[in-house]
TITOR-655023 format. One record per residue (C-alpha): residue in one letter; x, y, z. Coordinates in pm, whole numbers, plus 50000, padded with zeros to 5 digits. Example, Ala and Ser with C-alpha at 12.3 -4.5 7.8 and 13.67 -1.06 7.14 Angstrom:
BEGIN
A512304955050780/S513674989450714/
% end
This chain:
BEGIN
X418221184227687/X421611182527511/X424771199827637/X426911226427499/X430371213827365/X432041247727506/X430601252927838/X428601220527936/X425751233628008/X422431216927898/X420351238427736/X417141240927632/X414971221427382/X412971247127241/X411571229226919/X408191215227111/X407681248327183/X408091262826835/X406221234926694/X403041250426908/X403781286826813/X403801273726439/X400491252026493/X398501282326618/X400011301726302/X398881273726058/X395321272126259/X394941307626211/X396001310225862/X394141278625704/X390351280025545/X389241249325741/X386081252025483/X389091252525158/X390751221725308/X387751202225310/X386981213025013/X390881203124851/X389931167225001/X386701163824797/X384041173725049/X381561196824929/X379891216125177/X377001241825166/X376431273525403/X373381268225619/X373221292525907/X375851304726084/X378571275625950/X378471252125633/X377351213425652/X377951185025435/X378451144325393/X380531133225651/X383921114325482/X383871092125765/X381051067225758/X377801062725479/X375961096125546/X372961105525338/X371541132625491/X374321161725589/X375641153825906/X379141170925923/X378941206826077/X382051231026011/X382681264626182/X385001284125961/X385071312026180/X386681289826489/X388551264426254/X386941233426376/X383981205826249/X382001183026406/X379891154526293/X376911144426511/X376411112826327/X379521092126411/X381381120526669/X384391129126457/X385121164526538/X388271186326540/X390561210326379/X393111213926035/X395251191526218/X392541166226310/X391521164825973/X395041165325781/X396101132326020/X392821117625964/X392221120025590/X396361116325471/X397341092925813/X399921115825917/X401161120826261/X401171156826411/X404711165626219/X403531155725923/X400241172225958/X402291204126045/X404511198025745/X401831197025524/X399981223825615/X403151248825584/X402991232525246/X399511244525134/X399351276725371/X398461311025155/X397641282224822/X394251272824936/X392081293624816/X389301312025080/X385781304725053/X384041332225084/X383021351725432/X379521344825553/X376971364425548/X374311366025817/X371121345325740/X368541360225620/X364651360125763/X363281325125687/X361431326425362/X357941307625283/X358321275925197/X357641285624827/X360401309224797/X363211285724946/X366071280224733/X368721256024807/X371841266024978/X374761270524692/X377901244124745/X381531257524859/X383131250824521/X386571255124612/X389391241324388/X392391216724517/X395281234524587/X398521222924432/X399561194924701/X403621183124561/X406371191824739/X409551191324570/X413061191024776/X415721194624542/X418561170924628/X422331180624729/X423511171724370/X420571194424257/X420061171623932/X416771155724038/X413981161924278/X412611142624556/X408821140524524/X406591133124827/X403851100924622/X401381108824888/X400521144224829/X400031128624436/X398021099424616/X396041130324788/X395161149524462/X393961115224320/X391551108124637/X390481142024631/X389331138224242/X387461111724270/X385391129524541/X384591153424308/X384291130123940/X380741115723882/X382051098123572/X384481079623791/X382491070724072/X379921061923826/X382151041023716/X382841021124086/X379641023824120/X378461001723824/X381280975723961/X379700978024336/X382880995324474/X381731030124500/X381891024824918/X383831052825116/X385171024625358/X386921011325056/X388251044824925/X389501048025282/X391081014225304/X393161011925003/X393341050424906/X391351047724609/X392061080024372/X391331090223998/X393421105023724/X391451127223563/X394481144423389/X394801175023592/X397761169223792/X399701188323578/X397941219023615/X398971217224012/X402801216123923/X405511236123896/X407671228723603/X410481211223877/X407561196124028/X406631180123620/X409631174823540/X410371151123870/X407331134623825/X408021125323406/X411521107923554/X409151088723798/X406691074023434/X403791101923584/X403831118723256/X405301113122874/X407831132922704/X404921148922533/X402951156822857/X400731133822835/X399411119623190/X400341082523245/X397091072923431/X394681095923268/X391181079823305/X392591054823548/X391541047223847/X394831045124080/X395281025024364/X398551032924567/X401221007324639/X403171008424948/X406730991825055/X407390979425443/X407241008225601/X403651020525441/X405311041025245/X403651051424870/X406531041524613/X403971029624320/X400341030624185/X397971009324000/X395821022523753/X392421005923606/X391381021923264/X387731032323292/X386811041722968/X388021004422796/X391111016222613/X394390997422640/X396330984622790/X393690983923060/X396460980223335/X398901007523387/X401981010423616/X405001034423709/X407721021623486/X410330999823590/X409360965523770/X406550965324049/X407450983724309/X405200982424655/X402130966224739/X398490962324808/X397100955025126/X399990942825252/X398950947625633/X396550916525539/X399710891925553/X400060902725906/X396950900626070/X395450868625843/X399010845725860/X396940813625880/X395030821625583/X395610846225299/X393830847724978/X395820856424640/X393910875924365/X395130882424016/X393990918523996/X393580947924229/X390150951024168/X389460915524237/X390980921524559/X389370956024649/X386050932624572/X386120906824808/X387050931025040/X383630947924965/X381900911925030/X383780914825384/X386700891025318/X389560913025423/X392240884725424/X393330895425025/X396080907924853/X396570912024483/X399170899024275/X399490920123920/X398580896123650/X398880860023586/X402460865423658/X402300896923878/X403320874724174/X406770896124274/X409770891424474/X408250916124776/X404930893424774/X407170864324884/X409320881625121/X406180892225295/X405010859725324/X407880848725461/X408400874225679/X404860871925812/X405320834025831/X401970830325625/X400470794125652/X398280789325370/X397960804525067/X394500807724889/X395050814124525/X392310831624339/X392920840024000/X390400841723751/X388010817023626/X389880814123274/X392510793823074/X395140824823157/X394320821223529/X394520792023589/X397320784823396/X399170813223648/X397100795323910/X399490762223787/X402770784923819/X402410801024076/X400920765724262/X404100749824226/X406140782324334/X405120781924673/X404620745924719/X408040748924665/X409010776524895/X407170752725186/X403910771025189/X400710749225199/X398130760924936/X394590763424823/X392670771824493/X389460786624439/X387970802024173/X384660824524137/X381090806624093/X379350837023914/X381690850123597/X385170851723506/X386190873023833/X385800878024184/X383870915224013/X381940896423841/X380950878524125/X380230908924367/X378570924124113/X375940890624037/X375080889324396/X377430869724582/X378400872524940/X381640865425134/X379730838825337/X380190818524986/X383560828024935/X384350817825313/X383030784425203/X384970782024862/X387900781425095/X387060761725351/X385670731925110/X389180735924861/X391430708324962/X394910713525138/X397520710924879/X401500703225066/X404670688524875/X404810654324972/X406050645525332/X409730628625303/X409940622525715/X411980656925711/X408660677325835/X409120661026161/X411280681926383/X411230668626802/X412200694727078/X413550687727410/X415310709127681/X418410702527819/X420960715828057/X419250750828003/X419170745927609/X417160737427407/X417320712427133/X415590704926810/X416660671826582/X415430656726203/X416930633426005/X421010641926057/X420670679626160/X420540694426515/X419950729226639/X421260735727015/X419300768427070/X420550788527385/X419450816427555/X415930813127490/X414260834027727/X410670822527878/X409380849927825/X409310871327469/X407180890627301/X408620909026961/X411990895026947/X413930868227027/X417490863627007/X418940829027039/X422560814427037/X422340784626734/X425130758126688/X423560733326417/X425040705726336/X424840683926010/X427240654825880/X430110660426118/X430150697226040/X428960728126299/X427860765226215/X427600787026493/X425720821426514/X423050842526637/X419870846926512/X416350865426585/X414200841626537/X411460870726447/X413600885126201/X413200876825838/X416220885125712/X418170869326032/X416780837825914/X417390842425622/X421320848525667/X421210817125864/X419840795825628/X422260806625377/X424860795025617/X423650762325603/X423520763525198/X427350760225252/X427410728525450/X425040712125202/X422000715825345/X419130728125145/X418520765425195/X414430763025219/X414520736025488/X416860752325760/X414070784625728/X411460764825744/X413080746926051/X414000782126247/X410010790126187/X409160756126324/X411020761326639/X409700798326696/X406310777926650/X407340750826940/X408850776927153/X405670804527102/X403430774127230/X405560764927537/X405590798027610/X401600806427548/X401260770927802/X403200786428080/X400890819828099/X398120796228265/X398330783128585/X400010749128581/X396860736528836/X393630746528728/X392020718828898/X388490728429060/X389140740729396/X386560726629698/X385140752429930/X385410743030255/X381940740830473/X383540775430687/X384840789930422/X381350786130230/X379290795930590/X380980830830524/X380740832330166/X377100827730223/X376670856630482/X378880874930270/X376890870329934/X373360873330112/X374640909930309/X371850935730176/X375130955630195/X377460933230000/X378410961829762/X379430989230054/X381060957030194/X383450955429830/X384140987729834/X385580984530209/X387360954730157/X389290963629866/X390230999330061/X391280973230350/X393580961830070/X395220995530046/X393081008529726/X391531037329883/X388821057929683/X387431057729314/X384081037829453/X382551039629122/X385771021528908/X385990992829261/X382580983929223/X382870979128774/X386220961328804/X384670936629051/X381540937028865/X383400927328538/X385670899128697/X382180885628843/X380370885828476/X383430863828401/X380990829928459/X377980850128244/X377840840727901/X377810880027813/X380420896128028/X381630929828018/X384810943627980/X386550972428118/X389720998127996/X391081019428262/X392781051728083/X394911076928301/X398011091428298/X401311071528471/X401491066028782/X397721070228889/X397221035029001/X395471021128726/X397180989928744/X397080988529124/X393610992229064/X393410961628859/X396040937429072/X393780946129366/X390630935329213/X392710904029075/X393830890629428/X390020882729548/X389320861829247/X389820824229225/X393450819229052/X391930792828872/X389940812628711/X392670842628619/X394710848228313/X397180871928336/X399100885328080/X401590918928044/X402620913527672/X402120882027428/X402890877027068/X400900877726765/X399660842126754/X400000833327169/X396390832227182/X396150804726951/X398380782327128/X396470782627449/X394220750827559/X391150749227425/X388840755827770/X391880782027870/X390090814727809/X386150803627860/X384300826828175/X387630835528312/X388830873428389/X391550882028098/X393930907728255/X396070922227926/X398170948928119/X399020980727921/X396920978627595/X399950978627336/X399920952027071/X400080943626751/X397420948026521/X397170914826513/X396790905926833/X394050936126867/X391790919426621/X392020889826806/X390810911827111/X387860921126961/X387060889826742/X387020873827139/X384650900327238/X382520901426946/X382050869226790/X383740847327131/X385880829926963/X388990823926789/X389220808526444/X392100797426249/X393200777525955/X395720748726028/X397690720725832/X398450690526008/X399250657525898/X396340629825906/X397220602626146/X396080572625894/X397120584925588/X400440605425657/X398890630225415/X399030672425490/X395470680825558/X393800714825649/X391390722925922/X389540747226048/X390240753326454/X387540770426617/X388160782227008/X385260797227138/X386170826527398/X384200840427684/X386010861227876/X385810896128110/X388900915527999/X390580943828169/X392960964427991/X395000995728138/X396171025927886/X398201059827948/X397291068727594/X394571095727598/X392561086027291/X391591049827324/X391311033226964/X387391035826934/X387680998226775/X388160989127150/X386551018427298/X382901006027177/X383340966927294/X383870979827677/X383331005827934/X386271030127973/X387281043328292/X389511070528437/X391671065628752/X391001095928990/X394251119828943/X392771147529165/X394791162729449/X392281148929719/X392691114429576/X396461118429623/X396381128529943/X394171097030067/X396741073629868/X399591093730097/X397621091030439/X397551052830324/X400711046930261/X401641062430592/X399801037830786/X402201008830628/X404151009530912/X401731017231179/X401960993231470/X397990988331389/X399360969431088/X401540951131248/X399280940531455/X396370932131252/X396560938130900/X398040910630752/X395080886830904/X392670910430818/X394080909630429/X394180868030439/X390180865330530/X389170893130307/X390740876330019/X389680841130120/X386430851730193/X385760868529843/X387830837429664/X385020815429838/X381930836229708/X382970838029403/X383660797529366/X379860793429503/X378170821229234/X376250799729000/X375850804728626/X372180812628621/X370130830328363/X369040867628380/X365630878828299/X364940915128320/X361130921128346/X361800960428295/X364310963327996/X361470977627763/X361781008928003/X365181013128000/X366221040027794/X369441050627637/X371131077927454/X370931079427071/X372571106926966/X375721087926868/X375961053926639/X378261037426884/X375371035327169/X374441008526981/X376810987627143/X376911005527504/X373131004427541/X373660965527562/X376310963927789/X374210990028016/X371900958428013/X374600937728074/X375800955728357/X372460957728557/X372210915528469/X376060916228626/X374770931428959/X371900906828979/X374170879328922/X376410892829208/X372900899129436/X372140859629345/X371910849729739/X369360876029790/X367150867529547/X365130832129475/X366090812529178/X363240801129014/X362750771628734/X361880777328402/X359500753828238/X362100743127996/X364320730828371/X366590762728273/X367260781128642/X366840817528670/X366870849228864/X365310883128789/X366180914828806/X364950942529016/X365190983429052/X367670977729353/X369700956929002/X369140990928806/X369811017329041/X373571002529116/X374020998828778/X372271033628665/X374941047428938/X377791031928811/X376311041328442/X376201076928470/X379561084428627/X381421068628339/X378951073328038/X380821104627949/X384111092427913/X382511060227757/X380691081027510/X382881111527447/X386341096827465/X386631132827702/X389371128527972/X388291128828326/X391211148928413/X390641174728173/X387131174328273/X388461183428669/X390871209028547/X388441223528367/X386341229528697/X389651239128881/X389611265628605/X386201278928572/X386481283628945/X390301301029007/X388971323028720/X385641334828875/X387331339929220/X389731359229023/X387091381128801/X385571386929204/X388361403129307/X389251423829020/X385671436428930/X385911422028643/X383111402528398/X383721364228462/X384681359328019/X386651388728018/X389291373028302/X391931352228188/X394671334928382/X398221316228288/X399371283528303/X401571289128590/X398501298128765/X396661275628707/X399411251428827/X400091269229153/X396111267229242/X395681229329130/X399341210129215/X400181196728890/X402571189128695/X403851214228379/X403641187128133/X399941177328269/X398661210428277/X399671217827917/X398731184527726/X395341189127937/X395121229627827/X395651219927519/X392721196127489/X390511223327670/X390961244727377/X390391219827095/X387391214427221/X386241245427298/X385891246927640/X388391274927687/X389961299927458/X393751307927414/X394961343027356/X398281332327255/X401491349827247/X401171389027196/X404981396027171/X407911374827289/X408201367527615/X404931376127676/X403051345927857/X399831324827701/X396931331927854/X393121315227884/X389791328427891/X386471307627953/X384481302227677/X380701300327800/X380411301728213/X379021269728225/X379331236128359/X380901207228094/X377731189828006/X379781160027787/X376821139627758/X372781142627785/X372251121728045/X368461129828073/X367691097927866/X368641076428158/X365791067028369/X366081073028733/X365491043428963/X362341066329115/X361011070528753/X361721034228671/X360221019629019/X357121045828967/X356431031028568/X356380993028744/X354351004329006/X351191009428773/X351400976128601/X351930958028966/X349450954429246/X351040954929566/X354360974129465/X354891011529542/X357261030329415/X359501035929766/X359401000429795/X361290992329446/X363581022129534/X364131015329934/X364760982229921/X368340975929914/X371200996030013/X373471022529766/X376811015829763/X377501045529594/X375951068129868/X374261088829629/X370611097729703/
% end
């Protein structure tokens, strides 16, 4: 809202609204099958729709389906799916406003492909002729803003970045070429935006748009296109922006090289500084770069040339506080003569360095190319020795804290740091008096900011004291003070916690209850978390797995508010604190700083999933690989010398996350099981008739006793669980679905999950001795059929990223509209109703109901009739009258069909026996 000067009023914001009416516009006005085509991707009519090779992952067999008619695409071999906008965002990383600005750009210039025809009868094979490809041309992609003084033009680099990509799509000579060099790989087009310049840019431009773009070095006074037979690699400046480009001659003219003109502006790969800081590697080309990236080293950035090392490469190291430097130039008297140079320019600046150079050839090409592997390369590094400027006793900086300040000392100077909050996570903004040879500065700096540090080092130039040294002092004490701080997260007593003989009497009962599950469920609604059975019984689960050596992890997505974290905090309080780590936000390198033992089989709580992307391939290195690795200096004890070692941390942990956002980054999404809180009406109400009994004279009374044994008595069980081994006799029958590549992952944590419940069902089962001395249990169908539960309610949010919430509106819908159809005689698709309906008959909230419409309609579940004149209201139809049927679930064995295959292969077993056995916590069959 803002208000009006005259009357004060607030008035409406009505630009969200337009921004919709203008996105159905676009939808309806854009040849989804032309923009594909503009971004390279050929497609051919088959049926009723055109396929093709989906952009997104290696695809050799069409696996991309587009409906032109409805605007949207699909591909069943990695799930990417949606609309224009979905596919502008995706392919140019735009947000939704850019997206929209785009698309206004190119509406009415695409050209259409042409209407389909219905398919003919099928032919004999012998007569079949292959379908014909979509050939449609790029449409001209610059826009051009003429400035206030109206002498020059602004042009937009990444719509030229865009005609590039989309060129080398389409150019065999060019791909040839990357080919022949090993780079023709679509995740490396993706990741560094490779294009080619096949000289037709002109032909897409208006003369403004040519003549803005000769000013810029694009073209010569004679026409003639600067990076004509180039590839072009796109450089970018802090905030990602394109303000340069690389080319690479592929046809062996010269110069082979090519830039915009001016000095190097932007560059390449620059997120690499951010997420590798202990270790980055230094090429002298771009290709070289792009190249071990290709061998899987993604800690690389380029320089340009011998002596392409720039004045934005070192502010980025110093801003990213980058350890060690791994210098990679070629294997020639030119590179390593910059190799020398540029050596004893960052020795100089403080930075530790490295040199390697390639085994196979002059370059790190030349090297992919002959057959070498990043496993080598990884090794190069490791074996290079640690190169520091001699220690002069300044490197030594102590800490102490005092009267609430803290204070850091070497040789004559003194920093009294106050205001140094314990806890920070992004920023940190600190009082500093230093002091050096009777004379003070005083100021405040951000200890995370670059250029803050900068300033303050400057300030020290003027009191004599050497510029590098007071920066490389403010990074040693955000260093200190990030470790103190990473400490303090753990518990300051982790010491192993007896069980006392009553306490482990009821533990006992407790763990050897048939009905130990219904009993979880009931304890933790005891606790005040009332309902959602099926996300109790995986959070518990998942803390539990903490002591396996393959636990599972857990993200809970829902909107604010719907007790996602409660959920969590509940589930928190009946594990061992010992065994917790807890932590709402943390910086990019806290991890690191922890003890070594401080994050193996405990239950990682992260809060709200929002970090860095730094600290989120941490997450999933933990998950993946279990461990944490990292490159350190430190000085040898003996010799006094700087030395470099490799710190390995190995990681096994259960981690819960929480997120309000609705698509879950898949990266994360595909190492755990993702969740929905219950945001239903009914669930509300129970949450309501809860919190009503808070000050019940029952509670009073009795609850707070009843809380203090529940908790101790699950804190006790879960001391006594013993790491054990899992065999599962039956795993050969458990089936999964295939459909999409990620199941590759989430059929092993389905086995994971049924070898969690057995682990939890320890007591009631005998341990048994392996010949080896290794103790194990096994698994049964009692095992299975809690976990095949627990399995099917969440496998389609798991699997199709698809809300929960939408998925219970959409039922709310289907069944307001057929009552509605009932009483108006009319056919159940030919009824629509409004949003304000739909909010009157369900209880939520405008802003719910229309984010959640919204993704109805994207995916076709429901079908908006839009806005027939102004003022009119939107209206929605059902699409099919149907149940959502997200995912085939059919592949899942039942427990009865599971306990009925081991039947036949064991005497004495029936199949009710397998199934009976037990209880179901889930009450369900």
């Amino acid at each position: 809202m803002s208000k009006d000067k005259l009357s004060g009023r607030k008035t409406l914001q009505v630009a969200p609204i337009l921004e919709e009416l203008e996105k159905d516009r676009l939808k309806a006005s854009i040849d989804i099958v032309a923009l594909f085509s503009s971004f390279g991707v050929s497609l051919a009519h088959k049926g009723s729709g055109y396929v093709g090779l989906c952009p997104w992952h290696e695809d050799s067999t069409p696996s991309l389906s587009v409906n032109r008619e409805k605007g949207l695409y699909n591909c069943f071999g990695c799930g990417e799916s949606g609309d224009a906008f979905s596919l502008v965002q995706k392919t140019r990383g735009l947000d939704f406003k850019g997206a929209l600005a785009y698309l206004k750009g190119i509406a009415g210039s695409l050209p259409a492909a042409p209407r389909l025809e219905p398919a003919p009868a099928e032919r004999p094979q012998a007569e079949r002729v292959q379908p014909a490809v979509v050939a449609v041309a790029p449409a001209a992609v610059l826009k051009v803003t003429p400035t206030s003084a109206g002498a020059a033009s602004l042009v937009d680099l990444a719509d030229v970045d865009a005609h590039y990509q989309s060129t080398l799509r389409a150019d065999p000579v060019a791909r040839a070429y990357l080919s022949s060099r090993g780079l023709d790989v679509p995740e490396l087009h993706t990741s560094f935006g490779l294009g080619y310049a096949d000289g037709s840019l002109r032909q897409r431009l208006s003369d403004e748009q040519a003549s803005a773009l000769t000013a810029l070095g694009f073209f010569s006074a004679q026409g003639h296109e600067h990076f004509e037979r180039c590839i072009v690699v796109p450089l970018t400046d802090e905030q990602q922006q394109i303000v340069g480009f690389y080319g690479r001659k592929i046809d062996g003219s010269k110069p082979e090289h090519l830039y915009l003109k001016g000095g190097h502006k932007g560059l390449c790969n620059r997120a690499a500084a951010s997420v590798y800081r202990d270790q980055l590697i230094l090429t002298e080309a771009v290709l070289d770069a792009v190249s071990l990236y290709a061998l899987g080293v993604m800690n690389v950035m380029p320089c340009y040339g011998v002596n392409g090392f720039t004045a934005a490469h070192e502010a980025l190291l110093k801003a990213e506080r980058v350890e060690c430097v791994v210098l990679a130039f070629d294997a020639d008297d030119s590179g390593r003569r910059g190799t020398q140079d540029l050596a004893e320019r960052l020795l100089g600046l403080g930075f530790s360095i490295k040199r390697i150079e390639s085994p196979i050839g002059k370059d790190w090409n030349d090297f992919l190319t002959g057959g070498g592997t990043g496993a080598t390369v990884n090794a190069l590094v490791q074996a290079a020795p640690l190169e520091t400027l001699p220690s002069s006793g300044l490197d030594d900086l102590s800490m102490k804290r005092q009267g609430g300040k803290v204070i850091f000392a070497r040789a004559g100077v003194t920093y009294r740091l106050s205001g140094v909050r314990d806890s920070f996570q992004a920023a940190l903004r600190v009082g500093v008096r230093m002091e050096a040879g009777g004379r003070t500065i005083v100021d405040t700096v951000d200890l995370y900011s670059g250029r803050s540090r900068a300033s303050f080092a400057q300030a020290g130039g003027s009191i004599g004291l050497e510029v590098s040294r007071v920066e490389a002092d403010l990074l040693l004490m955000l260093e200190q003070l990030e470790a103190d701080r990473a400490r303090a997260l753990l518990s300051s007593d982790e010491a192993k916690v007896e069980v006392s003989p009553t306490d482990r009497i009821i533990a006992l009962q407790f763990l050897s209850d048939p009905a130990l599950f219904e009993r979880i469920i009931d304890d933790l609604s005891s606790l005040g978390y009332v309902g959602e059975d099926v996300n109790k019984l995986l959070v518990y689960l998942a803390a539990s797995s903490r002591k396996l050596d393959d636990p599972v992890s857990v993200i809970v997505s829902s909107q604010s508010a719907a007790g996602k974290s409660y959920l969590i905090d509940t589930v928190k309080k009946l594990m061992p604190e010992e065994e917790v780590v807890s932590m709402t936000s943390l910086s990019d390198q806290a991890l690191n700083y922890l003890p070594d033992d401080a994050l193996l089989h405990k239950f990682l709580i992260m809060g709200e999933a929002v970090h860095s992307e730094s600290v989120e391939h941490q997450l999933r290195e933990m998950l993946s690989a279990k461990e944490l690795a990292r490159l350190v200096t430190m000085k040898d004890e003996k010799t006094g010398e700087m030395t470099s070692k490799l710190v390995r941390k190995d990681v096994i942990v259960s981690m819960v996350m929480s997120t309000t956002s609705v698509d879950v980054n898949p990266e994360n999404a595909s190492r755990s099981f993702v969740v929905a809180a219950d945001e239903t009406e009914a669930q509300t109400k129970a949450i309501h008739d809860s919190q009503r009994r808070k000050y019940s004279l029952e509670r009073l009374s009795n609850q707070g006793e009843t809380k203090a044994a529940i908790i101790a008595r699950h804190k006790a069980a879960q001391r006594l669980l013993e790491k054990v081994a899992i065999v599962n006799p039956f795993a050969h029958l458990v089936n999964f679905p295939s459909r999409l590549m990620r199941t590759r992952r989430d059929n092993e944590r389905f086995l994971d999950l049924i070898a969690c419940v057995a682990f939890l069902r320890q007591c009631q089962k005998q341990i048994l001795e392996h010949a080896g001395g290794q103790r194990y249990i096994v698994c049964d169908v009692v095992d299975y059929r809690i976990a095949w539960r627990i399995m099917k309610a969440i496998l389609p949010l798991t699997l199709s990223n698809f809300p929960a919430a939408a998925e219970a509106l959409y039922a709310a819908i289907r069944s307001l509209i057929q009552a509605k159809a009932e009483r108006h005689d009319l056919g159940v698709l030919d009824c629509e109703v409004s949003q304000r309906e739909i909010r009157e008959a369900t209880g939520l909230s405008h802003m719910n109901v229309k984010r959640t419409m919204r993704t109805l309609v994207e995916y076709e579940f429901l079908i908006s009739t839009g806005l027939a004149s102004r003022g009119a209201r939107r209206g929605y139809r059902l699409m099919r009258d149907e149940a959502l049927e997200l995912v085939d679930l059919s592949a899942l064995v039942s427990p009865e069909e599971l306990a009925g295959q081991l039947a036949l292969s064991q005497s004495g077993a029936s199949g009710s026996d397998w199934v009976t056995s037990g209880s179901d916590p889930l009450g369900q069959g």
